[in-house]
N, C-alpha and C positions, 0 to 999 in steps of 0.2 A: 742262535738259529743259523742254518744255511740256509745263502742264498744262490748256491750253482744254479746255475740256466734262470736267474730270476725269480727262483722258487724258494721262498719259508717255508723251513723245515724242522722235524724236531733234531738238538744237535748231536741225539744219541746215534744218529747214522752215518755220520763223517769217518770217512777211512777209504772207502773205495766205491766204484762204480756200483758192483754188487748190492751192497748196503744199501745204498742208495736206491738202487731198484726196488730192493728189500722193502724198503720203508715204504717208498711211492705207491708202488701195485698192489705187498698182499699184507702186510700189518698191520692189522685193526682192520678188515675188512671181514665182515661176518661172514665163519666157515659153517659149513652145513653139510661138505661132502666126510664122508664114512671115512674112506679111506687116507684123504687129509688131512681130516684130525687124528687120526690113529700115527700116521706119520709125526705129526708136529708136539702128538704127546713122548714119542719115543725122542725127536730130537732135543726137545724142551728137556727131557730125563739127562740126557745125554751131555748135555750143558753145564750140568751142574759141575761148578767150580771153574769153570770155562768162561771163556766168552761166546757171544751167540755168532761174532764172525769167523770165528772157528769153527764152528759148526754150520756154518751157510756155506765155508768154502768145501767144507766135506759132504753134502746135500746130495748129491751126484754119486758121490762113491755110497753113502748110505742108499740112497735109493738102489743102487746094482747090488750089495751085499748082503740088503734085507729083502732082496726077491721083491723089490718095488712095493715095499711096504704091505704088501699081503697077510691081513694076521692070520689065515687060514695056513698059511706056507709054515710063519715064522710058531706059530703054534706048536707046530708039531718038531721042530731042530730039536735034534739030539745031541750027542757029544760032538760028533763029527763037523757040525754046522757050528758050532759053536766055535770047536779047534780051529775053523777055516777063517772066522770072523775076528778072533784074539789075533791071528797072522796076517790080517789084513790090515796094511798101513795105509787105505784109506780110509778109514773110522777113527775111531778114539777106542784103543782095545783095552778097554777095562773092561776085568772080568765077572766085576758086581753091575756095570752097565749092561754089559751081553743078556747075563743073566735075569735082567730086569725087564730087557725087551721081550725076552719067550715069554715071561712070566704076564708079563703085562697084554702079550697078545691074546693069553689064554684068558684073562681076565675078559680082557675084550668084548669077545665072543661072546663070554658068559652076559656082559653086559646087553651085549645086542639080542640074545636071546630071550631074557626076561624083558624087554623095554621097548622093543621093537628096533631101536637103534641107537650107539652111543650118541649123537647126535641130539636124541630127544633128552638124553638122561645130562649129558653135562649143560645143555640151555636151562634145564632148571632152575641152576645155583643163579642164574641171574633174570628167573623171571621169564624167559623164553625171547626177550629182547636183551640188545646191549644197553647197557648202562651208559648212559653219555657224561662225562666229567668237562667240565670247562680249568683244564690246570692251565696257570701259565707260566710256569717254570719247573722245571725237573724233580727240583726240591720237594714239589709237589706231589710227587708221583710215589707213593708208599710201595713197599716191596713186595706186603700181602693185606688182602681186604678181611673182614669178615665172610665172604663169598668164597675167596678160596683157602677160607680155613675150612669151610662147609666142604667143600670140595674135596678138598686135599682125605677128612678125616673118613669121607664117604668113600672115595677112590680106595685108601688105604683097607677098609674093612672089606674091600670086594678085592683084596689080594694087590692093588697095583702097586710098584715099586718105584721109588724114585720121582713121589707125588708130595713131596713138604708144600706145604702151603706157598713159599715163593716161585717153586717151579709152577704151581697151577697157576697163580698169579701172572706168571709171564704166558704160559699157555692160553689163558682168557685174554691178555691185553694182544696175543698174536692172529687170534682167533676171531678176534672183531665180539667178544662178547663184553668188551668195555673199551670204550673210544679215549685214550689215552695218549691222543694224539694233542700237542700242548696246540691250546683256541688260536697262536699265532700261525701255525703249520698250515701250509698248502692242502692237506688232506683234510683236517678237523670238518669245517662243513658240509663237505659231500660227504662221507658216512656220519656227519649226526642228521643230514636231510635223509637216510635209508632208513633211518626209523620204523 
């Protein structure tokens, strides 16, 4: 666990200030805004095989390249936005990634159409509250639940890419729809007290 500035922490944020911010303000803290989670599903996709501080330091450039995560924007790129995104070395230019986000924004859409809003439809897989877990060691922390195998296999038949069961896994535990913050951490009680 860290303890910078006097704070218990979980030790998966150690490496830089960022992280560290990371952990404290918005991880595990229940998301509810549209276009947040549509953001943090494309970065979570994006991660795969990565680490997520590679993708937190690229966060900035993603939000400028994906038209500020707008799925109505990124819905509609065609070649040409595509072209411009693969020549962009502030992302990760992989071209089954690119291709996941159009794909996935079209999805989207779809979802927020029939649902009212992806918002309502992915609080489902946990009940419409987070899950609270009391782990106290990392060891603890499994890769994927039952939750986000439901997830992942329901994502998947409504077209989304780049949704395996662990990437939803890490999506839900970012998302604040499972409190995954180990019971020593500075964080754990004020969002299991938001219940």
């Amino acid at each position: 666990m860290s303890t910078l500035k006097s704070k218990t922490r979980c030790p998966w944020c150690l490496g830089s200030d960022a992280y560290i911010a990371y952990h404290d303000e918005e991880w595990g803290v229940p998301l509810h805004d549209e276009r947040m989670l549509f953001e943090l599903l494309i970065l979570e996709g994006a991660q795969a095989g990565l680490s997520w501080s590679t993708i937190l330091a690229k966060r900035d450039n993603y939000r400028r390249a994906f038209d500020g995560f707008d799925a109505r924007k990124i819905a509609r790129y065609g070649d040409k936005e595509v072209a411009s995104l693969l020549a962009d070395a502030g992302i990760v230019r992989n071209r089954l990634k690119i291709a996941a986000a159009v794909q996935n924004a079209r999805a989207f859409l779809a979802v927020q159409e029939e649902f009212g809003s992806f918002d309502r439809y992915v609080w489902r897989f946990v009940g419409g509250e987070p899950i609270q877990h009391r782990r106290r060691s990392m060891k603890g922390v499994p890769a994927s639940t039952p939750e986000s195998d439901a997830m992942s296999k329901a994502l998947k038949l409504r077209g989304f890419k780049f949704v395996g069961s662990t990437i939803c896994y890490a999506f839900m535990q970012a998302a604040g729809m499972v409190n995954d913050h180990l019971v020593q951490c500075f964080r754990h009680a004020p969002l299991q007290a938001q219940r």
